[in-house]
matplotlib code that plots the C-alpha trace (Angstrom):
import matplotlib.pyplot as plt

x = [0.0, 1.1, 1.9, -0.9, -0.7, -3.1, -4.6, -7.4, -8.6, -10.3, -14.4, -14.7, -12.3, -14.3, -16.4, -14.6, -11.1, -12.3, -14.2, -10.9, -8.2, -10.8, -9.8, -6.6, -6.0, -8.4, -6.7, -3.0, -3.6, -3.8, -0.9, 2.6, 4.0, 2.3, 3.9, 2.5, 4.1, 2.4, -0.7, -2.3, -5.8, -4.1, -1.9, -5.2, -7.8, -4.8, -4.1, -8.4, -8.1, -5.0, -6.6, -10.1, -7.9, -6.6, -3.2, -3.1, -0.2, 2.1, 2.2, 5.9, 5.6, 8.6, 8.5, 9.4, 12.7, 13.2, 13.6, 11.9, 10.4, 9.9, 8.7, 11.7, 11.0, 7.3, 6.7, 6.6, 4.5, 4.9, 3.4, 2.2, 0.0, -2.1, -5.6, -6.9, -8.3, -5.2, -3.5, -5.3, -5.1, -1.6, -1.1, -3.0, -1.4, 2.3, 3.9, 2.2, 5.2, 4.5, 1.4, 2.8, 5.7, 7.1, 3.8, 2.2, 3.5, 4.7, 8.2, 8.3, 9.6, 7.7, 11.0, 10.8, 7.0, 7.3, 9.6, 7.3, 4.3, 5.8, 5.5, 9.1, 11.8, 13.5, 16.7, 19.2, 17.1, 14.0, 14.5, 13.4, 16.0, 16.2, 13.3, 11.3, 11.3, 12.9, 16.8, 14.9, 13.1, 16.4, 18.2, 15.8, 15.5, 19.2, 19.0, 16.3, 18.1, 21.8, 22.7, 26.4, 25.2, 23.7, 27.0, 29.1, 27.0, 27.0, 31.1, 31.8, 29.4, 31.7, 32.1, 30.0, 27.6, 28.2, 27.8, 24.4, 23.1, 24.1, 22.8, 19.2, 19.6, 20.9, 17.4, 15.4, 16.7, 13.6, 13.0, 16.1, 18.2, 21.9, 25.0, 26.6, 28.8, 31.9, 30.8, 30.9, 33.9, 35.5, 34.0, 34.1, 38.3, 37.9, 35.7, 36.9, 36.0, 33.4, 30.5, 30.1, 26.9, 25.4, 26.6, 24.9, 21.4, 21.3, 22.2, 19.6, 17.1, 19.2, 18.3, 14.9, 14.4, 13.1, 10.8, 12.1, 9.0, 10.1, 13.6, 14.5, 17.9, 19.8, 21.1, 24.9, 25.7, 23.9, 24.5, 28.8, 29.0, 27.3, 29.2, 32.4, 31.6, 30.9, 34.6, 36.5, 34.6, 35.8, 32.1, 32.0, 30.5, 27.4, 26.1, 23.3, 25.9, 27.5, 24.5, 25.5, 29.1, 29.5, 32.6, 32.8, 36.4, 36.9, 39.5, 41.9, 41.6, 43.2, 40.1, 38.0, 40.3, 40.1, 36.0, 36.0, 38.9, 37.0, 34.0, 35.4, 36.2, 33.6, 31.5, 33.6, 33.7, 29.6, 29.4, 31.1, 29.3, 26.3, 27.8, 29.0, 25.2, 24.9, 27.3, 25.3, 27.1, 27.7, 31.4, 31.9, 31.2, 33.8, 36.9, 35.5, 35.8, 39.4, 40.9, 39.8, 40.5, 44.4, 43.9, 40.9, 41.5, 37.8, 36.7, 33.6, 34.8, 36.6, 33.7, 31.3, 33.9, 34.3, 30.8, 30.3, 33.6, 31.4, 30.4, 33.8, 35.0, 38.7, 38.6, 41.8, 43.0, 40.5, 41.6, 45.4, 44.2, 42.9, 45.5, 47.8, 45.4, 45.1, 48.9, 49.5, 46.1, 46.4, 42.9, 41.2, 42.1, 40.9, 38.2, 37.3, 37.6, 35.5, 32.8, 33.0, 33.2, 29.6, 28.5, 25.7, 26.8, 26.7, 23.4, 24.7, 22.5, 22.7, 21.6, 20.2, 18.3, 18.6, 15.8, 14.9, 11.1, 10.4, 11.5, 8.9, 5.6, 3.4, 3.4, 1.3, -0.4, 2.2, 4.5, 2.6, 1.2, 5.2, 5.9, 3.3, 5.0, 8.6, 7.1, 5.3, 8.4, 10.0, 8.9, 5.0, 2.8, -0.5, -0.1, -1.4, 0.7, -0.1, 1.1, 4.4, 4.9, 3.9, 6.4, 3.6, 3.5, 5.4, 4.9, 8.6, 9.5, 8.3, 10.3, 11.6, 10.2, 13.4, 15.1, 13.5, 14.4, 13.7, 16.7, 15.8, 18.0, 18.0, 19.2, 20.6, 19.8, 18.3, 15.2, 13.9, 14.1, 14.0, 13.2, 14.1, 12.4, 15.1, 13.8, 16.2, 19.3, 20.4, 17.1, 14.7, 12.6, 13.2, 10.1, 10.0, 10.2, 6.5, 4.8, 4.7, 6.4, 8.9, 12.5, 14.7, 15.4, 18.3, 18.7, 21.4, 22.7, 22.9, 21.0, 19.3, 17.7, 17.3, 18.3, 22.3, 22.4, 20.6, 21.6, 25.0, 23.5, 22.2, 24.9, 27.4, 24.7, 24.0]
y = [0.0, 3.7, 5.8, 7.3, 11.0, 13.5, 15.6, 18.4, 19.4, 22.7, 22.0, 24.9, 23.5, 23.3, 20.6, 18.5, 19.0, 17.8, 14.4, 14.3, 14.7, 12.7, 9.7, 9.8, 10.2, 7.1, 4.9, 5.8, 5.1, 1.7, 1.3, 0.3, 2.7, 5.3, 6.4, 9.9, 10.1, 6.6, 5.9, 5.1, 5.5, 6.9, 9.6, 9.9, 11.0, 13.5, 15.1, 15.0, 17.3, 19.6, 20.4, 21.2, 23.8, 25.5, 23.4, 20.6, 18.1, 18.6, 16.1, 15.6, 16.1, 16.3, 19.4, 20.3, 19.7, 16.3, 17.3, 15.9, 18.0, 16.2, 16.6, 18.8, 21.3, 21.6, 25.5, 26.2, 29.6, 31.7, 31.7, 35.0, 34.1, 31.5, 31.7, 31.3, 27.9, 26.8, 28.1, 26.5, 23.3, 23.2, 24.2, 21.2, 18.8, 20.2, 17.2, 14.7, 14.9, 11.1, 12.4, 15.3, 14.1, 15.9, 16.9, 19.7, 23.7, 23.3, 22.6, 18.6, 18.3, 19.0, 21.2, 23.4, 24.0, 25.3, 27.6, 28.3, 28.8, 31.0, 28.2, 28.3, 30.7, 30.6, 29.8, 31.2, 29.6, 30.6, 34.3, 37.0, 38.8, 42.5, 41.8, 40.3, 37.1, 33.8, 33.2, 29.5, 30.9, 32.9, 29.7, 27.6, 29.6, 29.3, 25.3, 25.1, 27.0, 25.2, 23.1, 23.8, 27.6, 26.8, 25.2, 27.7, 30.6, 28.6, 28.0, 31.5, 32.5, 33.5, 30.5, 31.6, 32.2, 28.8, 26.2, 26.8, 27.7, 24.1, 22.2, 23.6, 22.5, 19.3, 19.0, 19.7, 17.9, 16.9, 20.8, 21.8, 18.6, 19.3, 17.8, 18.9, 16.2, 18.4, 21.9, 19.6, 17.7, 21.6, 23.2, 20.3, 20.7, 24.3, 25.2, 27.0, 28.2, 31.1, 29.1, 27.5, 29.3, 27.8, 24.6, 24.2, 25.8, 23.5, 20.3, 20.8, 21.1, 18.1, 15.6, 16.6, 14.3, 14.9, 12.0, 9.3, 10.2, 13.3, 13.7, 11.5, 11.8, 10.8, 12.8, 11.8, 15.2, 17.6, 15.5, 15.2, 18.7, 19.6, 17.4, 18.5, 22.2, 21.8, 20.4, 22.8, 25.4, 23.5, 23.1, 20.8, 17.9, 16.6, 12.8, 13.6, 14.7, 12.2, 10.5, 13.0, 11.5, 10.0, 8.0, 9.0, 9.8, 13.5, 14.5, 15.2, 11.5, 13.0, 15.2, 12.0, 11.0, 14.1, 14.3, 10.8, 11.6, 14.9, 12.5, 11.8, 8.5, 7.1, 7.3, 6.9, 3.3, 3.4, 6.5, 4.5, 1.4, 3.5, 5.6, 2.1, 1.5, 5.1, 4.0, 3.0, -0.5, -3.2, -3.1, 0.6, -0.8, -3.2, -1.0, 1.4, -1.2, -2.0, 1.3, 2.7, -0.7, 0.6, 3.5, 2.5, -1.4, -1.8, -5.6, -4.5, -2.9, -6.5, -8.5, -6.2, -6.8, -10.9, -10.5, -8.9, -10.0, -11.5, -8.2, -7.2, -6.0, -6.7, -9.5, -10.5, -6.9, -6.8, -10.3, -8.3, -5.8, -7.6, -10.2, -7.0, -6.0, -9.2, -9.1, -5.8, -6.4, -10.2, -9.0, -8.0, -11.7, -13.1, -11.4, -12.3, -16.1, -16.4, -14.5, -17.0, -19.9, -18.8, -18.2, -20.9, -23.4, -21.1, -22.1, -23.4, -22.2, -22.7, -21.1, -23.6, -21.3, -17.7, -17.6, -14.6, -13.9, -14.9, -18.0, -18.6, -17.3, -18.2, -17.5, -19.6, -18.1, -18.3, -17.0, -13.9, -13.3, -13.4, -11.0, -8.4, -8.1, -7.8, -4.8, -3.5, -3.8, -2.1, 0.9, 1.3, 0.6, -1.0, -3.4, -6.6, -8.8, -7.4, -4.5, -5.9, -7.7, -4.8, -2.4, -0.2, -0.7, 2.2, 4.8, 7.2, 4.6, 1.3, -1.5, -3.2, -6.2, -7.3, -6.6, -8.9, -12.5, -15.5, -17.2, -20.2, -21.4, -25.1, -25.9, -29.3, -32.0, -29.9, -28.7, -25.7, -23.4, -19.5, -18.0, -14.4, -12.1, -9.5, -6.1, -3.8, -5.5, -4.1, -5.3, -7.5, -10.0, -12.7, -15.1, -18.6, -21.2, -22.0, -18.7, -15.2, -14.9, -11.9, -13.1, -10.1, -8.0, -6.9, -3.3, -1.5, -4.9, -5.8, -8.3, -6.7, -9.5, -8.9, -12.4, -12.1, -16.0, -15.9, -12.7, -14.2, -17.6, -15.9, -13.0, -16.4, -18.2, -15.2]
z = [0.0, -0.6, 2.7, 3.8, 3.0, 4.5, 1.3, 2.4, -0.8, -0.9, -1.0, -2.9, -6.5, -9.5, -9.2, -11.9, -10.6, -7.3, -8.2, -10.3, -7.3, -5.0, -7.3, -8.1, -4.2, -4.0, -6.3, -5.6, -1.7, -3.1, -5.2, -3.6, -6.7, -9.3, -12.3, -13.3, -16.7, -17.5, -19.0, -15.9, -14.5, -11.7, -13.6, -15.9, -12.9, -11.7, -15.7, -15.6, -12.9, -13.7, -17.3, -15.1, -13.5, -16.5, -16.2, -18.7, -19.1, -21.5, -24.8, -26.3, -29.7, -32.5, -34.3, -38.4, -37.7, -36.3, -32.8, -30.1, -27.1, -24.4, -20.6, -19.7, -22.6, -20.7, -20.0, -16.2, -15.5, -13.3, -9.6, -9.8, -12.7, -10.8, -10.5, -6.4, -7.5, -8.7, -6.1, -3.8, -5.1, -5.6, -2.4, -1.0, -3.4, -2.8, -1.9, -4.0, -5.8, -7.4, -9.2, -10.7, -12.0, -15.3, -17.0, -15.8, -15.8, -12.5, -11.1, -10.7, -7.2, -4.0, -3.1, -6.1, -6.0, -2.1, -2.6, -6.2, -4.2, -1.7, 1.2, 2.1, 2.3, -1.6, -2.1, -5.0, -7.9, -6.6, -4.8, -7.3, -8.9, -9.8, -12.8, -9.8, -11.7, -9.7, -11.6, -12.7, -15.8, -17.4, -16.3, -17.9, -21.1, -21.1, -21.2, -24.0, -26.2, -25.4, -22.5, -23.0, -22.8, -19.1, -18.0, -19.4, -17.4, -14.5, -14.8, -14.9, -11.4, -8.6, -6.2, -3.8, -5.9, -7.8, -5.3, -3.4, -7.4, -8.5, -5.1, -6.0, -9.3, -8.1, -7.0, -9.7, -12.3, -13.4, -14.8, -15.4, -16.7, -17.7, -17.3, -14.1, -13.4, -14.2, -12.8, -9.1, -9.5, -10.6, -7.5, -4.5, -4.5, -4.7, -1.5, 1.3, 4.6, 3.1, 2.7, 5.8, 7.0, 3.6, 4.0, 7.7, 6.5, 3.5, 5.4, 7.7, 4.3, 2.7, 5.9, 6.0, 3.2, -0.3, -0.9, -3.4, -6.0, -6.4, -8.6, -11.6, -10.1, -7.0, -4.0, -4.2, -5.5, -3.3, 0.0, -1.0, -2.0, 1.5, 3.6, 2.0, 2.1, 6.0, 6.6, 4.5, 6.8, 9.7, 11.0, 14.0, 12.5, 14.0, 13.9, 11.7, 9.5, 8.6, 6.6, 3.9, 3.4, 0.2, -0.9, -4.9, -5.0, -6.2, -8.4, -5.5, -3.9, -0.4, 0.0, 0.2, 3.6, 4.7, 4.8, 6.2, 9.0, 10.1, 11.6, 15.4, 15.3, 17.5, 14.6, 11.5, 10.8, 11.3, 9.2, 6.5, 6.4, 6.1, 3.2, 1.4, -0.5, -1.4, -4.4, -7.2, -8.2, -6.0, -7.9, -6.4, -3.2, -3.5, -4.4, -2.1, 0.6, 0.1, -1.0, 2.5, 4.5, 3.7, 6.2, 8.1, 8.8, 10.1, 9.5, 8.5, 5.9, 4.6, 5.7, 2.8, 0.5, 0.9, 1.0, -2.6, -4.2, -7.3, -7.7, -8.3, -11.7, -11.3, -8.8, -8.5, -7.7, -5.2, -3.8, -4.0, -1.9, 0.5, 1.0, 1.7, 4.1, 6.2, 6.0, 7.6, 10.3, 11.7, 14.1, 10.3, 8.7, 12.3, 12.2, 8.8, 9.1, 11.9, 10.0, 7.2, 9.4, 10.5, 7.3, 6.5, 3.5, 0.1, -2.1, -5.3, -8.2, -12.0, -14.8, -17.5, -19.9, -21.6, -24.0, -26.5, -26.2, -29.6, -28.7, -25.9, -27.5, -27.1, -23.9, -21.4, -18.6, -15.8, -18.3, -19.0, -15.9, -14.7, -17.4, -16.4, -12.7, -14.0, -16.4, -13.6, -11.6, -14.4, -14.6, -12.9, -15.4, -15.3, -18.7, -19.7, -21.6, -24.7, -24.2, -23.1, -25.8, -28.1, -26.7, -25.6, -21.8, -20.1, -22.7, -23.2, -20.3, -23.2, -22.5, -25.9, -26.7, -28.3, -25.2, -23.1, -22.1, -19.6, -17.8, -15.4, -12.2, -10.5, -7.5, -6.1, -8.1, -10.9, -9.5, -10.7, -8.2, -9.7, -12.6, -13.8, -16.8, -17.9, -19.7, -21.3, -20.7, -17.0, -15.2, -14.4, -11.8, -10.5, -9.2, -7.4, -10.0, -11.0, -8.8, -9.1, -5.9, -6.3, -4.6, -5.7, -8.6, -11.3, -11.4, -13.1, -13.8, -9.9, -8.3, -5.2, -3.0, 0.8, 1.4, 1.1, 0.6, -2.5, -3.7, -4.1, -5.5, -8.3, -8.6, -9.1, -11.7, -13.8]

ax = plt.figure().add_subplot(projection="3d")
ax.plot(x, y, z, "-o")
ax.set_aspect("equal")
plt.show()
């Protein structure tokens, strides 16, 4: 079931917009996930209702030219334009971030439409500016004419100026989508003490959460950049603090030491473990591991990495490092041993077949009715089978038809024991052979299963 989220819509909406919201709040309090941008009957009561209010999604479309406009090319109006109806709705709906998504006129995240609506204090990309107009729209103009434009105006900015600009953005890439990957690996070795003040009011915004639903993008950026601009002011860091450490290493590789070393040590080797899944591959995790067990020789640290060393791209560097590891710290290898020597007998899996679709239709009912959960899995949608295998289920989000492909798994003796639907190469579902039972998933070519046991089993058999 969806968290239960208060909504107290205003009696007083147009009468369509209301019965509209009314169900879309109905029928999402009953999904575990909604997809806006879908073709859902969720997303489709919500749209109902927006276009009642004057403010209709947005339909990409490719123009004369060839070029394709799609949800980020949307026009955003201004606040001050709002009607009171609209207003007031929005208001109410603020945080609903999962039903707006990128469709409507309004920013996509519940943190830009806040500060949009007045509800919060604005920060740098939503304050008015000397045209009494928030710096988003020039911004935003800027990026739909040229992205490289948008990054070279933001390059130039004074530091100062640079860094709290880019965290917003960091935010809301959903409206303003550009590559910024190299405008914070530029500025995260330059900071200095001078924005420390910033760094402490934005943390306390960063933990406060931004709900999962909101962003098509991750936090790595915003929360690192924070955490690093809080040491190089020599803030006193505080335990909730060091949830924002991440581990990417910068282009100066000592700064990463440095950020971890400033957490008292009390709480470092905890504040690391907890930083370990904020990088994306199981892989990252690995080298991570090792590369800091050679200044912090924290078991832990070795135990994730024997734990995950088939996730590992070069394995027998990794198996290097740590054999130089348990050479310098006899209590690490100790350590280490014992924790295998509890470790329960490995499951032994195999994988006996990777079939092509078209070589399974047609499908029977188990297999289609295992195919509809793996899409749904995928990316939301509501499809039959049908549409799976027509490439229409998940509209801009379709999964390929030609893309998709059954493996299954035995265990001892050759029983069938999993069975795994993979959609658009780097994910997929896997089920309990002859069920719909869902064991654990691929994504971004990772297995992610809460039983560690069988996660490796199938990490070894795929």
């Amino acid at each position: 079931m969806h968290p239960p989220q208060v909504v107290e819509l205003p009696a007083d909406l147009p009468p369509a917009a209301l019965a509209a919201f009314q169900r879309a709040l109905s029928l999402r309090a009953a999904l575990s996930d909604v997809d806006p941008d879908e073709d859902s009957e969720v997303g489709a009561a919500f749209a109902e209702g927006m276009a009642a209010l004057g403010l209709p999604a947005f339909v990409p479309y490719t123009d004369d030219e060839g070029a394709v406009h799609g949800w980020t090319d949307r026009p955003i109006v201004p606040s001050d334009t709002l009607t009171a109806a609209q207003r007031a709705a929005l208001v109410a709906l603020v945080d609903a971030s999962e039903l707006f998504g990128c469709r409507f006129p309004v920013p996509a995240t519940g943190w830009g439409r806040r500060q949009w609506l007045g509800l919060e204090p604005a920060g740098p990309l939503w304050a008015p500016g000397a045209d009494g107009q928030p710096a988003f729209f020039a911004l935003r103009e800027l990026l739909l004419g040229d992205e490289d434009a948008l990054v070279e105006h933001l390059r130039r900015m004074p530091l100062a100026l640079r860094v709290p600009l880019l965290a917003e953005i960091d935010v809301s890439q959903s409206d303003l989508w550009c590559d910024t990957a190299e405008l914070f690996a530029d500025v995260v070795v330059k900071l200095d003490g001078s924005l420390g003040a910033w760094a402490q009011a934005f943390a306390e915004r960063v933990l406060a959460g931004v709900p999962a639903s909101e962003a098509c993008n991750q936090d790595h950026d915003r929360a690192g950049l924070t955490f690093a601009a809080l040491v190089a002011a020599g803030v006193p860091l505080e335990p909730r603090h060091d949830e924002l450490l991440r581990l990417a290493v910068p282009r100066t590789p000592a700064l990463l030491d440095a950020w971890i070393e400033a957490i008292p040590e009390e709480r470092r080797e905890a504040a690391i473990l907890a930083a370990l899944p904020k990088l994306s591959f199981m892989s990252g995790q690995v080298a991570a591991a090792v590369r800091l067990l050679t200044r912090w020789p924290y078991a832990s640290l070795a135990i994730h990495a024997e734990a995950n060393l088939a996730e590992a791209i070069n394995r027998p560097g990794i198996k290097a490092g740590l054999k130089a590891v348990y050479a310098e710290h006899p209590s690490v290898k100790r350590a280490v041993a014992a924790w295998k020597k509890a470790q329960p007998k490995a499951l032994t899996l195999k994988r006996v077949t990777g079939d092509a679709l078209a070589d399974l239709l047609p499908l029977d009912a188990l297999a289609a009715a295992q195919l509809v959960v793996a899409a749904r899995a995928y990316n939301g949608a509501a499809c039959t089978v049908e549409d799976v295998l027509a490439g229409r289920c998940g509209g801009d989000d379709a999964i390929l038809p030609e893309t998709i492909r059954y493996s299954r798994f035995e265990g001892p003796r050759g029983k069938p024991a999993y069975e795994l639907w993979s959609l658009m190469t780097d994910a997929g579902t896997f089920f309990v052979a002859g069920t719909t039972d869902v064991v654990g998933g691929v994504v971004e070519f990772s297995v992610d299963c809460p039983d560690v046991a069988l996660a490796r089993a199938l990490r070894l058999a795929m």
